[in-house]
C-alpha positions as CSV (number, residue, x, y, z in Angstrom):
1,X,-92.7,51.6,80.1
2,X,-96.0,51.5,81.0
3,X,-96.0,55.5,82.5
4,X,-94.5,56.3,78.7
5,X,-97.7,54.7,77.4
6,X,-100.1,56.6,79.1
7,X,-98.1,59.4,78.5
8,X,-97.8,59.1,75.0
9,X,-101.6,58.6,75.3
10,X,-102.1,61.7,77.2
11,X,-99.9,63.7,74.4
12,X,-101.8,62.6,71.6
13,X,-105.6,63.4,73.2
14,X,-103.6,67.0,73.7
15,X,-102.2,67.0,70.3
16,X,-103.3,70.7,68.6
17,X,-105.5,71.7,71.5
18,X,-105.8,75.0,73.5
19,X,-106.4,73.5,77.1
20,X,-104.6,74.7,79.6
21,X,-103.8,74.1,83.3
22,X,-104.8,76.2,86.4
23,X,-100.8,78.0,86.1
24,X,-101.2,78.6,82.2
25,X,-99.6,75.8,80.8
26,X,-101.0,73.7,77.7
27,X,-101.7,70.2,78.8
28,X,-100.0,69.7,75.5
29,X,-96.9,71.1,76.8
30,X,-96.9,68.9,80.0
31,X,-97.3,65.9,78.1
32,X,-94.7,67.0,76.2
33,X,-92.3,67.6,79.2
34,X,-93.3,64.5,81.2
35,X,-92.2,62.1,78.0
36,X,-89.0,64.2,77.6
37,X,-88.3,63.1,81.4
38,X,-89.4,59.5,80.7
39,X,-87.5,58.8,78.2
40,X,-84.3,60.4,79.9
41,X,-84.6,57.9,82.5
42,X,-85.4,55.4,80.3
43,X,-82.2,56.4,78.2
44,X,-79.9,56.3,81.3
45,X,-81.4,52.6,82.4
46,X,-80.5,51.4,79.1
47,X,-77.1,53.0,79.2
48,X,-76.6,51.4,82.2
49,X,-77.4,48.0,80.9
50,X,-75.3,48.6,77.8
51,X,-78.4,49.0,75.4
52,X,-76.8,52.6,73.5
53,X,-78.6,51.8,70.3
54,X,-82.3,51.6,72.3
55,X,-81.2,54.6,74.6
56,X,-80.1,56.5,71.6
57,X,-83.9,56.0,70.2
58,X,-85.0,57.0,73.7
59,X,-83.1,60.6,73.6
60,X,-84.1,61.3,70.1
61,X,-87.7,60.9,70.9
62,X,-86.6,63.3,73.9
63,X,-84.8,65.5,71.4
64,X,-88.5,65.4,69.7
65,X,-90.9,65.9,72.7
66,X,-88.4,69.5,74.0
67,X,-88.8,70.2,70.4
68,X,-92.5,70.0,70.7
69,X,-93.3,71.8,73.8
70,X,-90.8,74.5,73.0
71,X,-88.3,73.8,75.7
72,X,-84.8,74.9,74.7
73,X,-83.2,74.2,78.1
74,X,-84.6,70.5,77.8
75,X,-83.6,70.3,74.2
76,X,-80.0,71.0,75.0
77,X,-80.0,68.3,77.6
78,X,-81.4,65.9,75.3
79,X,-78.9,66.6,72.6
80,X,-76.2,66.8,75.6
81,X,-77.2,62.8,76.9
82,X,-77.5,61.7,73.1
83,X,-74.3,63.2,72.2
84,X,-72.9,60.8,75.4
85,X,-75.2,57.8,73.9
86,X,-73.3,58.5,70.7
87,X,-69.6,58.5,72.5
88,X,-70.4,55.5,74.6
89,X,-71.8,53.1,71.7
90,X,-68.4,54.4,69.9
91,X,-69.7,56.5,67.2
92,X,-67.2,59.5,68.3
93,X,-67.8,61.3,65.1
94,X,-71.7,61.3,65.0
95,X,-71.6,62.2,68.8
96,X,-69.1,65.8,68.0
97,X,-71.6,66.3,65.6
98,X,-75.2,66.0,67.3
99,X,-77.2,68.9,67.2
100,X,-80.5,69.9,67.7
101,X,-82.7,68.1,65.1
């Protein structure tokens, strides 16, 4: 929880600016695809343990950081795990019908 934190920090001093890294990419962006990966694992912990309401939170804030940083490819995965989130805290209908919010 606490790399999320910083992370989430991190995003929001990055929020709306222009810097970039040596390779191109907006530090915004980065944040952006670090929390999508943190809260994936976090998800999949709390899947584990049984906790598919928290890891359906998780994946929508997921859904929300690929979103952000313009990722398709980790915006279907997201809406892929969270579909599975859905299935496995029995809500079959609501996981056939997850898309990309």
């Amino acid at each position: 929880m606490k790399a999320a934190e910083h992370y989430e920090a991190f995003y929001q001093l990055t929020e709306g600016s222009t810097w970039k890294d040596e390779t191109g990419h907006t530090y915004n962006s980065l944040a952006c695809e670090h929390l999508w990966r943190i809260y994936i694992l976090l998800a999949d912990k709390m899947l584990e343990n049984k906790e598919q309401q928290q890891a359906i939170k998780a994946l929508i804030k997921a859904i929300r950081m690929a979103k952000t940083g313009g990722d398709k490819k980790m915006e279907g995965e997201a809406a892929y795990c969270l579909s599975l989130a859905y299935h496995f805290a029995g809500e079959e209908k609501t996981a056939l019908s997850v898309s990309l919010f």
